[in-house]
Every structure is written in C-alpha cells, then in structure tokens.
N, C-alpha and C positions, 0 to 999 in steps of 0.2 A: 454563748449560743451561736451555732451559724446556720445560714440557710441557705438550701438549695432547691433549684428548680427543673425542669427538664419538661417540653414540650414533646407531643407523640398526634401523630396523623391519624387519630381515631375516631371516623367517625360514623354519625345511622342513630337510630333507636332502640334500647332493650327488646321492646316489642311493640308489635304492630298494632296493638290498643294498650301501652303505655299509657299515651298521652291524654288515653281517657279518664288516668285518675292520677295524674302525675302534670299536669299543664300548668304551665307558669312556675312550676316549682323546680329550679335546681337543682340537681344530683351533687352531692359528695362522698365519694367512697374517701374512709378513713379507714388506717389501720396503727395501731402506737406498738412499742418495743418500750416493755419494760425491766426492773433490774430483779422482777418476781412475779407472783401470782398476787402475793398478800399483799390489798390494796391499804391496809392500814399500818404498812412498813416500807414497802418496795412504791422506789418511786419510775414515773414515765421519764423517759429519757432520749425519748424519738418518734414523733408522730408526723404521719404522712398522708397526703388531704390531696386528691383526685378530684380535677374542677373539666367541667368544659369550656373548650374557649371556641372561635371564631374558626380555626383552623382541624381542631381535635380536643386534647386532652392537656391539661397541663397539671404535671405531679409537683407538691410542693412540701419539704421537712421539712421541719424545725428540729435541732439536733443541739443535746446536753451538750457542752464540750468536758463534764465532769459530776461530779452527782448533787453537785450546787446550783444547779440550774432551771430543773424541773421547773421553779414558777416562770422563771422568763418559756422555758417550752409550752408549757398551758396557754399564758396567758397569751404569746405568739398565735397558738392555733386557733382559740377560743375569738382572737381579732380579724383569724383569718375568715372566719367561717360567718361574723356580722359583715365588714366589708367587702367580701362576695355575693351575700346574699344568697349566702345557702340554705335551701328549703326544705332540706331533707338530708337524711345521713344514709351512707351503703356502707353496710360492714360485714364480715364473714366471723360468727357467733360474736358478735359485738352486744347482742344484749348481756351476755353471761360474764363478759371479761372487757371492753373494751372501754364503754360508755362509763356502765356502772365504775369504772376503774378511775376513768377523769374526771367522774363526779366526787370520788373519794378524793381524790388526790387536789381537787379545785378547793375543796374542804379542809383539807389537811393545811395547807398553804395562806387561810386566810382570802384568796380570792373573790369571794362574794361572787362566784359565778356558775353557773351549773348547764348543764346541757338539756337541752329541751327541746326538742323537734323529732318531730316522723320520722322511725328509725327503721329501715328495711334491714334485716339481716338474713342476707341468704340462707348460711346454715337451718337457722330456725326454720326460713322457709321451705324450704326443700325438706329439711326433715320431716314438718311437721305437715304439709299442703301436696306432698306430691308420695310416690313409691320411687324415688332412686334410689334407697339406702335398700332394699332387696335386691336390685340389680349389681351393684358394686359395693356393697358390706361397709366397711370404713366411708364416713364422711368428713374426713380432713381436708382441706381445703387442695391440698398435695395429689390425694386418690382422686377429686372429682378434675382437677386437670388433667391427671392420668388419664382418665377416662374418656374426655373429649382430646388426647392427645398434644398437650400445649403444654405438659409438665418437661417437655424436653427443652423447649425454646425458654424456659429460664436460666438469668443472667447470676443469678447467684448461687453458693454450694454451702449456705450453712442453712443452720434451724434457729427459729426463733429462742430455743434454750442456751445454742452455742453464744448466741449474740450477747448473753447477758456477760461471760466470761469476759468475748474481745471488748467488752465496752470499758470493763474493770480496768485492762491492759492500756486501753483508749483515753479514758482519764487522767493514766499517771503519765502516758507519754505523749499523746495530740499525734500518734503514729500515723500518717494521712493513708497507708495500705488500710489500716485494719479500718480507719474511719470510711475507705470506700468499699470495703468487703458489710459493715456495717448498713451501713446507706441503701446497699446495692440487696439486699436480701428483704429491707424496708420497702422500697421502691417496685419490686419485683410481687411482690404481696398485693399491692396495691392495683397494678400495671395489671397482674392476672386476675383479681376479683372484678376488675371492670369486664374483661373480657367472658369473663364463667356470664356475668349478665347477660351476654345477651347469647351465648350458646345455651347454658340452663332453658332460662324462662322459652327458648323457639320450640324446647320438649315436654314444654307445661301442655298438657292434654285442653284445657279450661282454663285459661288465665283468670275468667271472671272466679267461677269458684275457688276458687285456690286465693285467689285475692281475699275472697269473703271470709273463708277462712282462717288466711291470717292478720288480715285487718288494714283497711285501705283508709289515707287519706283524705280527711272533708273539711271544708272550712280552712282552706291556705292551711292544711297542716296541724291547723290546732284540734281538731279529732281523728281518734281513731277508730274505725268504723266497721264492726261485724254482724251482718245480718242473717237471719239464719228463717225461714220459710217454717211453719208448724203446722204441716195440711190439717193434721187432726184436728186442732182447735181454731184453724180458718183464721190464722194470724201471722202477719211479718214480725218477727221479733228481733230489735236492732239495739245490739251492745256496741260498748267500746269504752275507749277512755278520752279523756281533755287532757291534752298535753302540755297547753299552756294558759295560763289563765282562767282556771276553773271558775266555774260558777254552777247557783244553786236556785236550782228551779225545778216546779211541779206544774204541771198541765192535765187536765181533768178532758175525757170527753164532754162535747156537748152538741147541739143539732149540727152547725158547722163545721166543724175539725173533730171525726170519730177516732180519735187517738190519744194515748195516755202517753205522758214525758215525765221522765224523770234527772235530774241532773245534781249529783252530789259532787260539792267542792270538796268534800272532803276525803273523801277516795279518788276524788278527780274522775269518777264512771258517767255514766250514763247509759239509759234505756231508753226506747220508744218501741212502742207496742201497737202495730196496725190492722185496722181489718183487712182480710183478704176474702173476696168471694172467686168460685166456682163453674165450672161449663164443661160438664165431664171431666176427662182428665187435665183440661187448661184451667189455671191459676188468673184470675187478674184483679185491681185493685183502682177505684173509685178516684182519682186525682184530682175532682173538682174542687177541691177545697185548698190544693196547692197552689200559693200566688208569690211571684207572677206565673202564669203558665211555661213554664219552660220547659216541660213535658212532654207541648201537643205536639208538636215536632216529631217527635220518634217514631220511628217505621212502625212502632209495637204499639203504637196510641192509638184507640179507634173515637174520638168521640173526646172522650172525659174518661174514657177506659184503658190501663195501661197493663197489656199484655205480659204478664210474669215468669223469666228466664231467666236464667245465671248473671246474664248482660242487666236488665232491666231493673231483678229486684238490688242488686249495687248503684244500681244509676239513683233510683227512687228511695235508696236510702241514706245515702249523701246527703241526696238533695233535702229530706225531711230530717237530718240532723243538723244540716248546717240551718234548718231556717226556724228551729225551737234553739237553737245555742243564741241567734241572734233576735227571739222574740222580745 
C-alpha cells in the first residue's frame, strides 16, 4: 500500500450558519475508487479523506498497490479518520455507494470495524432539500460542477469506470503514469466536492429548513435529527436516528416536562413529540422546563417563550434530543 498527500490553500466556511450545527466537529470529505459496484465481490482499492488543517486543506490516499491489499487500505483510512478526530463524513451519494461499500467490505475482511458518524452526502442533499435538479437535469457530481463552472479546472481526464481498468494494468505493472492518472482523478473528486460545499449550500434558499429536512447533527454527532412543526395538531414532531451507541428509553408527559420520548435501540430511531402553542399566525413553545436555560439567550426568547422559525424549531430540537439521549 502507499500513501500520498497533498496540501491545498483552502480556506472559510461552508456556510454562514454552519457552524450552528456543525461546531466542534471536523469535516472529512471522502471518496474511495473501487474494482465494481458489487460490494460483496469487488473490492476498495483507493480512498481519499479531505481534512482541514491550519493553513487549508490537506488530501490524503491510501492506494492498493494490487488487489491484495484492500485490508491494509481500510484498515489505513478507518485509523485515519480516529486519529484526526473526525466528526463527520462529506461525501457525494455516499449514502448509496460509498459508506455502505466500506462497511461491506470492513466485513468482508474480518476487521471488526465499521463506520459510524454523521454522514452529510451532498447528492442526497441537494436532491432531496433543495430544486437544483429542475434547473440543470442530471445530478452527477460532473453536471453540478459544470454548472457552477469548475468542471474545466479539473486535473484529471478519466471516469471512475475507466479507473477500475488502469488499476488492473496498475497491479500487474506498478506503471507510476497510470498510478498518477489514478491518484489524480481520486484526488480531483475530492478536491471538487469540498468546493461544490460551499458554492452549493451559498444557493440553499433556507439552510435551516433544508437542514430539517435532511437531518442535522445533535449530541457531538451521535444523533440525527429531523423536526418537522404539525400546526394542525399544535405539535413539534422530532425524528431521527442514533448513530452510535443506541439506547432504549421512554419518557411519558407529566406536570413538569409536557413531552413524550421515545428511543429504540433497536432500530437505532427515536421521537420526541412537543406541544407547541399559538398567537395568530406565530408559532411558539413553552421552554421553562428546559435545564440548563440555554434558550434564554436567543433573540427569539421572550420570557420562557421561544419564538418558532426555521432557525429556532432546529435550534430547540437538538437541544431536547440531546438532553432525553442523555437523561
């Protein structure tokens, strides 16, 4: 296996309220190059992990030198990503191919290791939280750099199908051309989905919504958190999932806390289900029961009354998931 590095002068924030559901926690864009699709045959053979450092950005492989290698490239990245203290994953459709694929293949190998943290995948997001795919048709990761114009300033000229060929040729020879035509279309994958971050998300109409939607971050990552407002029955209704370390707990209203919890280990889900009252067309919700007050603070607080907006019901539902996970 060899590895390589490469430092880049990139820097700023995704977005301008990132860091309101993103704080403390590390960004890694990954992307792997594998020898297929079918993750119970075809193994990973080059993955590449997007860290920030002091300066920018620093891209880091890990690369088969042959198709006996896969577990030292796993087991490489899977060390990379505890001792950086990464808190989070960026991938482009990495729910559907990337993840799921190193968790097969961590399996396949004997590893005893699996992947487990807050997985943002732009594609999902964007398809799923915003209207780009009516404006430009195709969502390959290729058309939406087209589209902001940055699909010409890449450094490589193959596809990720071509790669699986030179890799074959790459094995039998250690060719150092094909291993940097290789390298260089991994690195370029990577190098552009950091940048689609923060073009994308500056044309998210409502970052909060859109967040809500596709499910934000609480509790340092170990939930995933979707809240969704239900005027007609005068209720905040908060889904999501435990990504790590499930656990299994029910909470009942009673005079003090008018909210129901529910947390199954074994789906790994969870719900919390809150009253919300009324004042004409504004929304807002009773917080005196939230401790410590971390609340009263907010411009939108009046009292023990927290004014209900896009911003607001995200903010208060974080904060009443992370504090029934840790009751």
């Amino acid at each position: 296996m060899k590895v390589f590095t490469r430092d880049y002068r990139i820097t700023g924030e995704y977005h301008p309220e990132w860091n309101t559901y993103f704080e403390c926690m590390k960004p890694c864009v990954l992307d792997i190059e594998a020898t297929g699709l079918d993750r119970s045959r075809c193994k990973a053979i080059l993955i590449g992990l997007l860290m920030r450092t002091e300066t920018g950005v620093c891209i880091t492989q890990f690369l088969a030198e042959n198709h006996y290698e896969e577990a030292k490239v796993l087991e490489a990245a899977m060390d990379y990503l505890e001792e950086n203290d990464a808190g989070y994953l960026i991938t482009f459709n990495g729910c559907a191919f990337d993840v799921p694929f190193m968790n097969a293949r961590l399996d396949a190998n004997f590893l005893g290791r699996q992947i487990k943290m807050y997985h943002f995948d732009l594609y999902r997001f964007l398809r799923r939280c915003t209207d780009m795919r009516k404006h430009i048709g195709s969502m390959s990761q290729m058309s939406i750099e087209n589209h902001y114009g940055i699909l010409s300033d890449r450094g490589d000229t193959i596809t990720g199908k071509e790669s699986i060929a030179l890799f074959d040729q790459y094995a039998i020879s250690g060719n150092s051309t094909i291993e940097k035509i290789i390298l260089t279309h991994n690195r370029e994958d990577v190098l552009h989905l950091n940048r689609l971050m923060y073009l994308t998300l500056a044309d998210v109409p409502d970052i909060h919504q859109a967040l809500a939607a596709y499910g934000f971050p609480a509790a340092g990552g170990r939930l995933s958190v979707r809240p969704k407002i239900k005027s007609f029955a005068r209720i905040l209704r908060i889904t999501g999932e435990q990504i790590t370390d499930p656990v299994a707990a029910a909470y009942f209203p009673d005079a003090d806390e008018p909210l129901t919890a529910t947390f199954n280990a074994t789906s790994s889900s969870f719900e919390i289900v809150a009253p919300v009252n009324s004042h004409g067309d504004d929304l807002y919700m009773d917080i005196s029961f939230i401790d410590p007050p971390v609340l009263r603070d907010d411009p939108d607080c009046i009292g023990n009354y927290l004014i209900l907006n896009p911003r607001t019901v995200n903010l208060v539902s974080g904060t009443l998931s992370e504090m029934y996970l840790y009751k």
